[in-house]
C-alpha positions, -999 to +999 in steps of 0.1 A: +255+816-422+250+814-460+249+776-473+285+781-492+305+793-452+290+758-437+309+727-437+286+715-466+303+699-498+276+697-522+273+660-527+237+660-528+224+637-510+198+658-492+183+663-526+184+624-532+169+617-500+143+641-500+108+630-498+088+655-510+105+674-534+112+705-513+151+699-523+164+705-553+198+706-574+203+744-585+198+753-626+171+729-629+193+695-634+168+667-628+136+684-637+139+670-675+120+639-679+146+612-689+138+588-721+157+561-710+177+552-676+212+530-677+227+517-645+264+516-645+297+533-621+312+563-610+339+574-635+364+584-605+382+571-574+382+535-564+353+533-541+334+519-572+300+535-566+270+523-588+251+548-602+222+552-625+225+576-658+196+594-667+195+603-706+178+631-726+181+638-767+217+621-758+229+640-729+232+631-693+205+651-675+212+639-640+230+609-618+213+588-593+232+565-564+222+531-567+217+505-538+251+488-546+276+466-520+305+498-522+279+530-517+245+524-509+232+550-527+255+573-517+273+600-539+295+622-539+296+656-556+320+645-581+300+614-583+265+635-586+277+666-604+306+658-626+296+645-652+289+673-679+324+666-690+313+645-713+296+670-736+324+698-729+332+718-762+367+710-757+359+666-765+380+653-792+357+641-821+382+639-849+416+622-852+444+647-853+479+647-872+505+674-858+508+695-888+539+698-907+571+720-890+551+726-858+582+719-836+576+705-799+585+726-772+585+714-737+575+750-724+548+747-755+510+762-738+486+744-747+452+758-761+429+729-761+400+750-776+423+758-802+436+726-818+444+737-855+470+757-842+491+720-839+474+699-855+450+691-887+419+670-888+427+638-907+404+604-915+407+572-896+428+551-917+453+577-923+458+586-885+457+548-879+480+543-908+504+569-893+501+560-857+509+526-859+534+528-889+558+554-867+553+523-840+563+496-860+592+518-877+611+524-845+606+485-833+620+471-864+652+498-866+657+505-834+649+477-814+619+463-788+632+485-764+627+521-779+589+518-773+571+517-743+530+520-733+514+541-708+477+528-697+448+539-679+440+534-642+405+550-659+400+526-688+379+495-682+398+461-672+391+449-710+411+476-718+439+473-695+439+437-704+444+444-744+471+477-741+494+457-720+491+428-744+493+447-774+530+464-757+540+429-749+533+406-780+531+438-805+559+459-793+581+429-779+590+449-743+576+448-710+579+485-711+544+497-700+530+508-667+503+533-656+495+557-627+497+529-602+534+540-603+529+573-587+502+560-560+504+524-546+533+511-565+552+508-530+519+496-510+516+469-538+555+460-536+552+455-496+518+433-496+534+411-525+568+409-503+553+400-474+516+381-478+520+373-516+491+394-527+488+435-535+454+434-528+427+445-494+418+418-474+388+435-462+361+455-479+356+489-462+325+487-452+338+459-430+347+487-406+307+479-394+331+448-377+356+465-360+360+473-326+389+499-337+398+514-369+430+529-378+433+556-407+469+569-414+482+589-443+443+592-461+419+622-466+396+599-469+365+628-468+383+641-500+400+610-516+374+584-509+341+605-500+314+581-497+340+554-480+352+580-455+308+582-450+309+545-438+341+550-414+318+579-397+288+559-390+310+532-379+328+557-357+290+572-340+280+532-340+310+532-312+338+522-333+371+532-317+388+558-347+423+566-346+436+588-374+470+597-376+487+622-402+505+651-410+474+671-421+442+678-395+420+658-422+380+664-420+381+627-406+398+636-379+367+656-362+353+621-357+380+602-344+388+591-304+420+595-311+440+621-340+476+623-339+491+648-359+533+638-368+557+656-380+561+647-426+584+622-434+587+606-395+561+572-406+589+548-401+604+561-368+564+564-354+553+533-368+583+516-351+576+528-325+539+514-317+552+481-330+580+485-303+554+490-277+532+459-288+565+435-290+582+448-256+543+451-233+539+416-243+506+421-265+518+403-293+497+374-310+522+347-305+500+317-314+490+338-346+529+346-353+540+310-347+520+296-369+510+321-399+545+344-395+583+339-402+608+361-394+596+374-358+629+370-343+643+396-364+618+421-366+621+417-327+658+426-329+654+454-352+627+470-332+652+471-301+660+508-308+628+523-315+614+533-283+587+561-284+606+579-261+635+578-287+612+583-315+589+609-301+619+640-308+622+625-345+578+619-352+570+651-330+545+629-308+548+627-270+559+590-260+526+585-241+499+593-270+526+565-290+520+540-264+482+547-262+478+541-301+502+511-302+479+494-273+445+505-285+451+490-318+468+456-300+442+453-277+409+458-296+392+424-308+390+435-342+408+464-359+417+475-393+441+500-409+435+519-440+460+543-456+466+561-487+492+584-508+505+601-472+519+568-467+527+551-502+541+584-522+571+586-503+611+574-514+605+548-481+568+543-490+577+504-494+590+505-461+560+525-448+535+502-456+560+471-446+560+490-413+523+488-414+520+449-423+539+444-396+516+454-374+484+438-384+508+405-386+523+410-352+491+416-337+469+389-357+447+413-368+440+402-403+425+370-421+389+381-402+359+402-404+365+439-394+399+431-393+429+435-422+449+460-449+434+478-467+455+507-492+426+530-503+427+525-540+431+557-558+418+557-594+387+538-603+399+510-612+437+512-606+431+481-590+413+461-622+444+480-644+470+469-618+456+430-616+453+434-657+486+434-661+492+469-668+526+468-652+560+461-665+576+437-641+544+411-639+522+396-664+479+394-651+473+383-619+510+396-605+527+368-623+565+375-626+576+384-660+610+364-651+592+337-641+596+307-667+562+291-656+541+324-658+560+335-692+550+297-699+517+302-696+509+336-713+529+324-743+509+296-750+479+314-744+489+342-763+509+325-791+546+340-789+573+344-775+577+367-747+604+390-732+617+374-703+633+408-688+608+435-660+598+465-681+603+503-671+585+521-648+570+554-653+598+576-644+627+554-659+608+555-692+612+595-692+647+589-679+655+563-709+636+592-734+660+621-723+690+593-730+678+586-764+668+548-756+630+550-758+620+566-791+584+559-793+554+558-773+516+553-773+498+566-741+461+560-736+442+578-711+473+589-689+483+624-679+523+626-676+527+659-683+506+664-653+509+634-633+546+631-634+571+644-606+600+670-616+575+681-648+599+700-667+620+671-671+590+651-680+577+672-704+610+678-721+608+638-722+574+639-742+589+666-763+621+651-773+599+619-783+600+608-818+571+596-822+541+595-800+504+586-800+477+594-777+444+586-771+421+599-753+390+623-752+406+661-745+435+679-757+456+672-727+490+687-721+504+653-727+481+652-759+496+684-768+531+665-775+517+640-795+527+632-831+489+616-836+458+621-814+433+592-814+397+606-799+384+576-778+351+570-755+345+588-721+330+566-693+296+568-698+303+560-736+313+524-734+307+490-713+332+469-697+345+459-662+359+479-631+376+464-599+373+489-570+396+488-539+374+459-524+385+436-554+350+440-566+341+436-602+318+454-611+299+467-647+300+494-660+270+496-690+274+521-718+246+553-713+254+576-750+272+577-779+303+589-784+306+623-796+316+628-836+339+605-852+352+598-815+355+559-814+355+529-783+393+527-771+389+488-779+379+494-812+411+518-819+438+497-794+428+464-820+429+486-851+465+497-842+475+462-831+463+448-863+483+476-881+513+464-863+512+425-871+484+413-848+454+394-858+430+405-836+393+403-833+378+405-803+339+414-806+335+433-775+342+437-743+328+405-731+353+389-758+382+405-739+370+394-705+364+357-715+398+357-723+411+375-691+393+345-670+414+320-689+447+343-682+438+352-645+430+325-618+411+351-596+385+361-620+380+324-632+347+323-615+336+350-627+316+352-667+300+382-683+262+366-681+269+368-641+283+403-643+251+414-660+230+392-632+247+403-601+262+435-610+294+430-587+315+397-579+342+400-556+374+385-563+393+359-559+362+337-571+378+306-593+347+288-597+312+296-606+297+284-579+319+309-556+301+335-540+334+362-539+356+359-512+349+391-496+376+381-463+409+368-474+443+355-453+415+333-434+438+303-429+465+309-454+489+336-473+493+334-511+529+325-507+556+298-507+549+283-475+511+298-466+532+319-442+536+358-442+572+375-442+577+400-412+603+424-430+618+453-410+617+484-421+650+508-412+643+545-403+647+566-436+642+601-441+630+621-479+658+624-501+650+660-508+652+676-474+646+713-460+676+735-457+681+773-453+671+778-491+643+759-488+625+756-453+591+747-461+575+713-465+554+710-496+525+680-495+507+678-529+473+658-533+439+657-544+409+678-534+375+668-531+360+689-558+385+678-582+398+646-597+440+635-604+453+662-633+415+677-634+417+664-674+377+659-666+365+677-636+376+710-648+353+709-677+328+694-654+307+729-647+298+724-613+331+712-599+352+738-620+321+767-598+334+751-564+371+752-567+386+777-600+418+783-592+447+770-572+452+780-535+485+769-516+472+754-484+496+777-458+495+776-418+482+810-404+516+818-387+537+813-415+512+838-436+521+864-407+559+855-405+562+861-444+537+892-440+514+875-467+480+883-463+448+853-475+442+851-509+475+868-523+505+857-548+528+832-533+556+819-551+567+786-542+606+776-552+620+740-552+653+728-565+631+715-593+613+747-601+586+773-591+551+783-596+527+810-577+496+808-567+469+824-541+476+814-505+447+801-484+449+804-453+448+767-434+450+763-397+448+724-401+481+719-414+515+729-393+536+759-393+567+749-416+539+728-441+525+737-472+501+719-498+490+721-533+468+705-553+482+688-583+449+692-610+458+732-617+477+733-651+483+771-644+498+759-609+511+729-618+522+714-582+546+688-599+569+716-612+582+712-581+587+679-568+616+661-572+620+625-592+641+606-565+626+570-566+613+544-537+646+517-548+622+492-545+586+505-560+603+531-583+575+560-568+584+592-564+579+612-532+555+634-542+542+636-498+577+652-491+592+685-517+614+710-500+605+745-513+609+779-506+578+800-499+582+838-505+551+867-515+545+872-553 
């Protein structure tokens, strides 16, 4: 067997590990002498890896893991090898002004080696001068509400901090969100509902604690590599691993347990285990009597929920449901982790209120190797989301229509503020196709990838009067813009990330940006000064002293002990805290210290098969590539490993269309159609399909639909009825 047929995925870590020197990385990376070595993070998901840059006539030669709390010198290949993005041909180095009579189309392609095409090369001050005029234009003629912000889940917490400010106190709206929206909007909505705080309780590698561990709804080998690493040595340590999902996931080949459920049945099987623990007696009931309200109810609503009533609907025999439900009750420790399989759904809140409910009923939370934990996506879509880059709370999940906390941020910020929740991601594109948003500056976000139902979206971006990106490649939301503002990658700048452990962590600046290219907190203050602000914030460490006087659970925490201790976990309010790594331990973060048990009703996807369209469509993430693949595609090495789009199909379904592997397929949903190559994929079931959603030649959010959670407003990108049919 040739090294690319094994299960190998290239992380690396053989060469890293090596001893003598036998192993190397192929094209010679690592055999230049580095001049100078900079510690700092991994650029994607939110395991928040530290790393080590090593530098060479300015250019990133190679990437080390470092001995830090999340990784432990772990990396994976995206964390190893993608990093060349940085000094892709394609990087922005000049600000760019759409050049006069180049219409926007939503069906425009977009040539990013090929800017001049759209757009002409123009100074600072006049792309700053026409950015932030346009802004302040459509706020003063057509009202607050006709501009709106989209952030970074990428961006630095400093940044986070400043962009939801500056759409707050500069724009006068709450209009501004980020790509929390689209992964654990509904996870966040539940945890705040029902504990009072959208964060883990447990750090992953806690899982060294626990008797059992529960994965549902998470690729974790693809998603979260180098966690997924610490849930296998857990699991050969003797761990008890259940993993439950739609999808065989890699994890899967390690777990005592897998059970594989039929898409969009979460609520009926999670129901149904907590039906089993409240009717076989094994609830907690000192732990629910005293830290719990509402049992009584969640008792009456489970009534129904049998697994021998739910195992037709979840496609599980009634047994294996009773065998999970008293595993997990049973075991002295246990902890759950999930991801987008669960959140990205139209009843995602109600999934992962399902899945509280569990570790409440059960008392498994508030100690070691126990707890919640919703595998953070982004690299710091946790430090963005606790920032206050979202438009119904202010930093630290402080209610906008909350007198106190609009209280408090308008005397630390000077001015009034609006008292009214912002719009979400997908309402804002809804309010631009009905002519009430106008204007829009997005920094470091994707939509015209990210979004669901994309032709909508990008006719949204399209119809926009005036719009301002930033960011550091022509992207096809870029592509839309009225202004283009080129801003720092992540090894270009210094500031803080919080991973999905609540850890903060620094991330130290390794090279220069490329060109004119300039720090995103330089150009977010120039175009809030531009609009009215007076704003002068030195650096990063400016921003962040500030943030500890706005956010109670970073209090603790200063720069000078950032650049000691490298990571501090939060909530830390004093300096003399170590980091609460364990959290719930006595109390809950809400009215009455107690946690809400809500019930969550059976709900199915809004946009369900039928004759026309039989097939289930799951879109997600791959290993070898990162979200809309803005900067792993132009990472060399990940772009070798996967090229092109492949639609994940069962082998049966390949033979029943008479498709053979590796041909067209056209995929059709009600809201449009693509084709790419099929690959054969025994791990998923007959009737399923998935897609990847980084391929703009593919792109998988063509076809899913923009039906919202009611209470998280995310789409459900987990569930798209489509039709499947040979090229």
């Amino acid at each position: 067997m040739v090294l690319g047929e094994s299960s190998c995925v290239g992380c690396g870590e053989c060469v890293q590990a090596c001893p003598t020197g036998a192993l190397a990385t192929a094209d010679g990376l690592g055999t230049l002498a580095p001049e100078r070595s900079v510690d700092s993070l991994c650029p994607y998901c939110g395991v928040g890896c530290q790393l080590t840059f090593h530098v060479r006539d300015e250019r990133i030669v190679e990437v080390e893991g470092r001995d830090g709390p999340a990784n432990r010198g772990r990396l994976c290949v995206k964390g190893r090898y993608g990093f060349d993005y940085v000094h892709h041909p394609q990087r922005l180095t000049k600000p760019l002004i759409r050049r006069d009579g180049v219409a926007k189309s939503a069906n425009a392609t977009v040539d990013a080696s090929n800017p001049s095409a759209v757009f002409r090369e123009a100074t600072w001050e006049e792309a700053l001068d026409v950015a932030a005029t346009g802004l302040a234009r459509l706020r003063q003629t057509r009202g607050p509400g006709s501009l709106a912000g989209f952030g970074s889940a990428k961006g630095s917490n400093e940044e986070a901090y400043l962009f939801q400010k500056l759409v707050r106190t500069g724009f006068g709206s709450n209009n501004v969100d980020h790509c929390t929206r689209l992964c654990h909007a509904s996870s966040v909505a539940a945890l705040l509902q029902m504990i009072g705080s959208g964060a883990v309780s447990n750090p992953v590698a806690d899982v060294a604690e626990a008797e059992l561990v529960l994965i549902i709804g998470s690729n974790t080998t693809a998603n979260h590599p180098v966690a997924a690493t610490f849930m296998k040595n857990a699991a050969r340590a003797g761990t008890t691993l259940i993993v439950l999902d739609p999808r065989r996931t890699p994890l899967a080949r390690h777990a005592d347990l897998f059970v594989q459920f039929r898409p969009d049945s979460d609520i009926a099987l999670l129901n149904a285990l907590l039906h089993v623990i409240v009717t076989e007696g094994l609830v907690d009931r000192e732990f629910v009597a005293q830290r719990t309200t509402g049992f009584a109810e969640l008792e009456a609503h489970l009534a129904t929920f049998s697994p021998e009533a739910m195992a037709p609907l979840c496609g599980v025999p009634a047994e294996r449901l009773r065998e999970v439900a008293r595993r997990y009750a049973t075991a002295g420790t246990a902890m759950i982790f999930w991801g987008m399989g669960i959140s990205q759904h139209v009843h995602g809140t109600d999934n992962a209120r399902a899945l509280i409910s569990l570790a409440l009923v059960t008392g498994q939370i508030g100690r070691p190797g126990t707890g919640l934990h919703p595998l953070r996506g982004q690299n710091n879509v946790q430090g963005a989301s606790d920032a206050g880059l979202i438009p119904m709370v202010f930093p630290d999940y402080r209610r906008v229509d909350d007198p106190g906390a609009r209280a408090h941020f308008e005397s630390l910020w000077g001015q009034a503020l609006d008292p009214n929740p912002g719009l979400t991601v997908v309402e804002i594109v809804r309010a631009i196709l009905a002519d009430e948003v106008r204007g829009m500056y997005i920094l470091g976000e994707n939509p015209a990838m990210s979004d669901p139902d994309l032709g909508h979206a990008r006719e949204a971006l399209a119809k926009l009067e005036h719009l301002v990106v930033q960011d550091i490649f022509l992207t096809e939301t870029a592509f839309h813009a009225d202004v283009v503002l080129p801003a720092s990658a992540f090894p270009e700048k210094s500031g803080t990330f919080t991973n999905t452990d609540r850890r903060v962590q620094l991330g130290r600046q390794a090279i220069e940006p490329p060109g004119e290219a300039r720090q995103d907190l330089w150009i977010v203050q120039e175009i809030a000064r531009r609009i009215g602000l007076d704003w002068d914030y030195a650096g990063p460490d400016a921003v962040f002293a500030e943030m500890t006087r706005a956010m109670p659970s970073i209090a603790g925490i200063d720069w000078a002990r950032l650049e000691r201790e490298g990571a501090v976990t939060y909530p830390c309010p004093t300096p003399d805290d170590p980091g609460q790594q364990v959290i719930f331990t006595e109390t809950f973060p809400i009215a009455d210290g107690r946690a809400r048990l809500v019930p969550a009703p059976l709900q199915t996807a809004s946009d369900s098969p039928d004759e026309d369209h039989p097939f289930v469509l799951i879109t997600g993430r791959l290993l070898e590539h990162w979200h809309t693949g803005a900067m792993t595609r132009r990472a060399s090495k990940l772009e070798a490993l996967e090229p092109e789009a492949e639609i994940g199909i069962h082998p049966d379904d390949l033979a029943r269309l008479d498709v053979a592997n590796g041909s067209p397929l056209r995929l059709t949903s009600r809201q449009g159609e693509l084709v790419a190559r099929a690959r054969s994929d025994p791990d998923l079931q007959p009737g399923q399909l998935f897609l990847p959603f980084c391929y703009a030649e593919a792109a998988a959010n063509l076809l899913t639909s923009a039906a919202l959670d009611p209470d998280a407003k995310i789409p459900g990108f987990k569930f798209t009825a489509v039709a499947a049919a040979p090229a």
